[in-house]
N, C-alpha and C positions, 0 to 999 in steps of 0.2 A: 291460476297457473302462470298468465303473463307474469304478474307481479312477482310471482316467486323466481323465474326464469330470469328476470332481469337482477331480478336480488345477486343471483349466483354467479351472474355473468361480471355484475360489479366488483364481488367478489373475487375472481379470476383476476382481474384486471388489476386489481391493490396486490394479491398475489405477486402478479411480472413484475409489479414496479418496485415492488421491495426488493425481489431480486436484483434488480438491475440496480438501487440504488445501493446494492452495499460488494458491485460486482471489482474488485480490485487488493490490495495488498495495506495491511500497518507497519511501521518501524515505527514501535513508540518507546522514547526516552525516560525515563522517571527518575528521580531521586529516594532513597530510602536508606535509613540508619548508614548512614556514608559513605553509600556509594551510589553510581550511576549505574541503569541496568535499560538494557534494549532487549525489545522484544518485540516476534513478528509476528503475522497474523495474515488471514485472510487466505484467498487463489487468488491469483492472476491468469487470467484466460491471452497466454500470447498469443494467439488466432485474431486477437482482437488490438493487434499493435503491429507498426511496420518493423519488419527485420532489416535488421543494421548489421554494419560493420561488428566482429567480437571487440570486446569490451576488454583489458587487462585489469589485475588486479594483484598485486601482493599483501599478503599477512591481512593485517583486521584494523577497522576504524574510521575515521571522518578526516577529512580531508578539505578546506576551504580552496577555493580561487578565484580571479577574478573577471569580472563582465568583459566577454558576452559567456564565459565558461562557464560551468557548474559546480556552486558546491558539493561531493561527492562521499559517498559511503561503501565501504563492501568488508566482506568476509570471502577469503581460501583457503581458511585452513582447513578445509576438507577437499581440496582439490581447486584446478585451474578452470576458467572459464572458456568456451568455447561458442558461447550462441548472443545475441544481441539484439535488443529490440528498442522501439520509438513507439514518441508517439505523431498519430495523424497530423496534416498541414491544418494551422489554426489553432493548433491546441495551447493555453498560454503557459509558456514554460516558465516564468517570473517567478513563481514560489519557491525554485530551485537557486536560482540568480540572484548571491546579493551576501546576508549575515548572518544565514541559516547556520554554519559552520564559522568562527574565525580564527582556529589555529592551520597552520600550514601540513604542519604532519607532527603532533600531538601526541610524544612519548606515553601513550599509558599500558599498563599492564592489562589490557583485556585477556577474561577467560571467558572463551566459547564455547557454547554446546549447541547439539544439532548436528544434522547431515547433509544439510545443504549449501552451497556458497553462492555469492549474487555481487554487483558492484552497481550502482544506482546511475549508470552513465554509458553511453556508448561515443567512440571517435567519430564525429563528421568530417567531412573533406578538410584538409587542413589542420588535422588532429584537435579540433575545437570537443571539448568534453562535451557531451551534450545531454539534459537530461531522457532518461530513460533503462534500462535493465538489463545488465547480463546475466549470463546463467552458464549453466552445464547441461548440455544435451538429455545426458543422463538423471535428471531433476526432472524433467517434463514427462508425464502421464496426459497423451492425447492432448498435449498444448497447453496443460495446466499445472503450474507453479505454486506448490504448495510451499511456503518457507517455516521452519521450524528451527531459528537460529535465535538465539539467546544469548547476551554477553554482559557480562560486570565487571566492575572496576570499582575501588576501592579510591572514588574523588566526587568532584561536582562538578556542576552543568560549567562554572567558571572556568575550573582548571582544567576541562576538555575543549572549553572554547563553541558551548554549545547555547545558543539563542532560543530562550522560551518563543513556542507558536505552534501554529498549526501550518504544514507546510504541503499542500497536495495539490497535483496534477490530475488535472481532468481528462483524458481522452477527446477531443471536439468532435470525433465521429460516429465512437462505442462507448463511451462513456467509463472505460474501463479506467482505474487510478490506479496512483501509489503515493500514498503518504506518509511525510513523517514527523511524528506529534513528537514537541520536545516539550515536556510537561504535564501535567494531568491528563490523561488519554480522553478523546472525546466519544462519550457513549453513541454505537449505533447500533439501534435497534437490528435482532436476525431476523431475516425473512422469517423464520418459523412463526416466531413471536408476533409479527405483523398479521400474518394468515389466522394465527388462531384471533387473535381480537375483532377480525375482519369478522370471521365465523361465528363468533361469541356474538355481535351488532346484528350479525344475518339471523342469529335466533332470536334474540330480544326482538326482533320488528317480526318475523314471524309468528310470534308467540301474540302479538299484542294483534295485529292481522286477526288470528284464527278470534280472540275472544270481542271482536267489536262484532 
Protein backbone atom coordinates (compact mmCIF):
# COMPACT_ATOMS: atom_id res chain seq x y z
CA UNK A 1 0.00 0.00 0.00
CA UNK A 2 3.05 2.50 0.78
CA UNK A 3 4.29 1.81 -2.68
CA UNK A 4 1.15 2.43 -4.24
CA UNK A 5 0.30 5.66 -2.04
CA UNK A 6 3.49 7.12 -3.18
CA UNK A 7 2.82 6.05 -6.89
CA UNK A 8 -0.40 8.32 -6.68
CA UNK A 9 1.14 10.95 -4.78
CA UNK A 10 3.91 11.23 -7.71
CA UNK A 11 1.17 11.25 -9.81
CA UNK A 12 -0.65 14.48 -8.22
CA UNK A 13 2.49 16.20 -8.38
CA UNK A 14 3.21 15.73 -12.48
CA UNK A 15 -0.43 16.61 -12.50
CA UNK A 16 0.15 20.48 -10.83
CA UNK A 17 3.12 20.87 -12.67
CA UNK A 18 1.68 20.50 -16.02
CA UNK A 19 -0.67 22.82 -15.11
CA UNK A 20 1.29 25.24 -14.09
CA UNK A 21 3.53 24.83 -16.99
CA UNK A 22 1.31 25.57 -19.59
CA UNK A 23 -0.65 28.40 -17.22
CA UNK A 24 -0.68 31.60 -19.65
CA UNK A 25 -1.70 32.98 -23.24
CA UNK A 26 -0.42 32.22 -27.36
CA UNK A 27 -0.41 34.86 -30.27
CA UNK A 28 0.84 32.65 -32.88
CA UNK A 29 1.81 33.92 -36.39
CA UNK A 30 1.89 31.62 -39.32
CA UNK A 31 2.16 31.81 -42.90
CA UNK A 32 -0.19 29.94 -45.28
CA UNK A 33 -1.25 29.99 -49.15
CA UNK A 34 -0.45 33.96 -48.81
CA UNK A 35 -1.40 35.10 -46.22
CA UNK A 36 -0.52 35.81 -42.53
CA UNK A 37 -2.93 34.51 -39.85
CA UNK A 38 -2.73 35.12 -35.88
CA UNK A 39 -4.21 33.12 -33.63
CA UNK A 40 -4.84 32.95 -29.90
CA UNK A 41 -4.86 30.50 -27.35
CA UNK A 42 -4.61 29.71 -24.04
CA UNK A 43 -6.19 31.82 -20.09
CA UNK A 44 -4.38 34.15 -18.52
CA UNK A 45 -5.07 34.17 -14.86
CA UNK A 46 -4.69 38.16 -14.26
CA UNK A 47 -4.77 37.52 -10.28
CA UNK A 48 -1.63 36.34 -11.12
CA UNK A 49 -0.01 39.76 -12.65
CA UNK A 50 0.26 43.39 -11.21
CA UNK A 51 -2.52 45.76 -12.29
CA UNK A 52 -1.30 48.81 -14.25
CA UNK A 53 -2.19 51.84 -15.62
CA UNK A 54 -5.15 51.04 -18.71
CA UNK A 55 -3.51 50.37 -21.64
CA UNK A 56 -4.87 52.35 -25.24
CA UNK A 57 -5.36 50.96 -28.34
CA UNK A 58 -6.87 51.80 -31.83
CA UNK A 59 -8.00 49.50 -34.79
CA UNK A 60 -5.88 46.14 -35.11
CA UNK A 61 -1.99 45.06 -35.58
CA UNK A 62 1.81 45.25 -34.78
CA UNK A 63 3.38 48.09 -33.95
CA UNK A 64 7.48 48.30 -33.53
CA UNK A 65 9.37 50.79 -31.30
CA UNK A 66 12.22 51.50 -29.84
CA UNK A 67 14.52 50.49 -26.54
CA UNK A 68 13.65 50.71 -23.49
CA UNK A 69 9.91 50.57 -25.24
CA UNK A 70 7.98 47.74 -26.43
CA UNK A 71 7.30 46.24 -29.50
CA UNK A 72 3.41 46.09 -29.45
CA UNK A 73 0.18 44.19 -30.62
CA UNK A 74 -3.55 44.70 -30.04
CA UNK A 75 -6.95 44.32 -31.47
CA UNK A 76 -10.54 46.86 -30.62
CA UNK A 77 -12.39 46.24 -32.86
CA UNK A 78 -14.73 44.90 -30.60
CA UNK A 79 -14.48 47.56 -28.18
CA UNK A 80 -12.07 49.87 -26.00
CA UNK A 81 -9.82 48.82 -23.26
CA UNK A 82 -10.33 49.58 -19.85
CA UNK A 83 -8.09 47.21 -17.44
CA UNK A 84 -4.13 46.69 -17.52
CA UNK A 85 -1.87 44.38 -16.10
CA UNK A 86 2.16 43.57 -15.67
CA UNK A 87 4.36 41.53 -14.94
CA UNK A 88 6.04 40.92 -11.36
CA UNK A 89 9.77 42.76 -10.36
CA UNK A 90 12.33 40.52 -11.97
CA UNK A 91 10.51 39.25 -14.70
CA UNK A 92 12.84 39.49 -18.00
CA UNK A 93 11.00 41.59 -20.27
CA UNK A 94 13.83 41.36 -23.22
CA UNK A 95 11.75 39.10 -25.60
CA UNK A 96 9.49 41.93 -26.06
CA UNK A 97 12.47 44.65 -26.58
CA UNK A 98 14.26 44.65 -29.76
CA UNK A 99 13.08 43.13 -33.66
CA UNK A 100 10.15 41.07 -32.72
CA UNK A 101 8.02 43.77 -34.88
CA UNK A 102 9.92 46.23 -37.55
CA UNK A 103 7.34 48.16 -39.24
CA UNK A 104 6.17 51.44 -37.36
CA UNK A 105 2.47 51.19 -38.14
CA UNK A 106 2.19 48.71 -41.14
CA UNK A 107 -0.84 49.40 -43.52
CA UNK A 108 -2.40 46.02 -43.81
CA UNK A 109 -5.85 44.92 -44.39
CA UNK A 110 -6.42 42.72 -41.27
CA UNK A 111 -9.77 40.73 -40.97
CA UNK A 112 -10.72 39.98 -37.32
CA UNK A 113 -12.82 37.66 -35.76
CA UNK A 114 -13.75 36.95 -32.22
CA UNK A 115 -15.10 38.85 -29.25
CA UNK A 116 -12.59 39.87 -27.40
CA UNK A 117 -9.94 42.89 -27.69
CA UNK A 118 -6.31 43.15 -25.74
CA UNK A 119 -3.18 45.27 -26.56
CA UNK A 120 0.18 43.55 -25.32
CA UNK A 121 1.45 46.60 -23.41
CA UNK A 122 0.64 48.90 -20.57
CA UNK A 123 1.91 52.85 -19.90
CA UNK A 124 4.64 53.25 -17.15
CA UNK A 125 5.41 56.42 -15.46
CA UNK A 126 6.61 58.52 -18.21
CA UNK A 127 4.30 56.90 -20.98
CA UNK A 128 7.24 54.28 -21.53
CA UNK A 129 5.08 51.16 -23.42
CA UNK A 130 5.87 48.54 -21.26
CA UNK A 131 5.39 44.85 -21.78
CA UNK A 132 2.30 43.23 -20.52
CA UNK A 133 -1.77 43.23 -21.22
CA UNK A 134 -4.73 45.19 -21.52
CA UNK A 135 -8.15 44.08 -21.64
CA UNK A 136 -11.89 44.89 -21.08
CA UNK A 137 -13.38 44.44 -17.77
CA UNK A 138 -16.06 42.84 -19.46
CA UNK A 139 -13.62 39.84 -20.95
CA UNK A 140 -12.56 38.62 -17.35
CA UNK A 141 -14.63 35.64 -15.88
CA UNK A 142 -13.17 35.62 -12.04
CA UNK A 143 -9.76 37.10 -13.34
CA UNK A 144 -9.43 34.94 -16.31
CA UNK A 145 -8.84 35.89 -19.97
CA UNK A 146 -9.81 33.69 -22.38
CA UNK A 147 -8.78 35.33 -25.88
CA UNK A 148 -10.57 33.93 -28.99
CA UNK A 149 -9.20 36.58 -31.57
CA UNK A 150 -8.19 35.65 -34.96
CA UNK A 151 -6.95 37.68 -37.88
CA UNK A 152 -5.72 37.44 -41.78
CA UNK A 153 -4.19 39.29 -44.22
CA UNK A 154 -3.54 38.63 -47.48
CA UNK A 155 0.78 39.14 -47.16
CA UNK A 156 4.00 37.89 -45.43
CA UNK A 157 5.82 37.85 -42.33
CA UNK A 158 8.24 40.47 -44.61
CA UNK A 159 5.75 42.88 -45.77
CA UNK A 160 4.24 43.02 -42.11
CA UNK A 161 7.48 43.48 -40.73
CA UNK A 162 7.30 40.38 -38.57
CA UNK A 163 10.67 38.39 -37.20
CA UNK A 164 10.57 34.49 -37.21
CA UNK A 165 11.06 33.26 -33.15
CA UNK A 166 9.66 32.44 -30.18
CA UNK A 167 8.96 35.53 -28.27
CA UNK A 168 7.71 34.93 -24.25
CA UNK A 169 7.46 36.46 -20.95
CA UNK A 170 7.81 34.56 -17.97
CA UNK A 171 6.04 35.83 -14.94
CA UNK A 172 9.44 35.69 -12.06
CA UNK A 173 6.92 35.16 -9.28
CA UNK A 174 3.56 32.92 -10.77
CA UNK A 175 5.04 31.91 -13.57
CA UNK A 176 2.13 32.99 -15.49
CA UNK A 177 3.11 34.09 -19.65
CA UNK A 178 2.32 35.51 -22.82
CA UNK A 179 3.76 34.69 -25.86
CA UNK A 180 4.14 35.26 -29.28
CA UNK A 181 5.24 32.59 -31.79
CA UNK A 182 6.11 34.13 -35.18
CA UNK A 183 6.40 30.99 -37.06
CA UNK A 184 5.70 27.36 -36.72
CA UNK A 185 3.77 27.22 -33.42
CA UNK A 186 5.74 25.47 -30.62
CA UNK A 187 3.75 22.15 -29.53
CA UNK A 188 2.72 22.19 -25.66
CA UNK A 189 1.79 19.32 -24.46
CA UNK A 190 -2.21 19.77 -22.32
CA UNK A 191 -2.19 19.03 -18.79
CA UNK A 192 -4.97 16.38 -19.80
CA UNK A 193 -2.49 14.56 -21.91
CA UNK A 194 0.27 14.82 -19.21
CA UNK A 195 -2.06 13.23 -16.39
CA UNK A 196 -3.27 10.58 -18.55
CA UNK A 197 0.36 9.30 -19.46
CA UNK A 198 1.37 10.02 -15.79
CA UNK A 199 -1.68 7.29 -15.03
CA UNK A 200 -0.93 5.12 -18.03
CA UNK A 201 3.13 4.76 -16.04
CA UNK A 202 1.17 4.46 -12.73
CA UNK A 203 -0.49 1.18 -14.21
CA UNK A 204 2.27 -0.38 -16.10
CA UNK A 205 4.40 -0.43 -12.58
CA UNK A 206 1.42 -1.46 -10.74
CA UNK A 207 0.60 -4.20 -12.90
CA UNK A 208 4.37 -5.50 -13.03
CA UNK A 209 4.21 -4.85 -8.71
CA UNK A 210 1.16 -7.12 -8.52
CA UNK A 211 2.83 -10.15 -10.81
CA UNK A 212 6.59 -10.34 -9.17
Amino acid sequence: MKFFSKLMVSTCLLSAVSFNAVAGIVFSFTESGGNVIMQSSGVLDTTSLISQTSASWGGIGTETNNAPESDIMGDTTMGSLDLAFGFSAGTDLSPWIGDMFTLLFPSIPWVSSGTTQFATYYLETGGIRTPGIGLAQEDLINGLWTPDVSWIAAASFASIGLTVGDYTITDAQTGEFISIQIGEPISVAAPSVVVLLGLGVLGIVISRKFKL
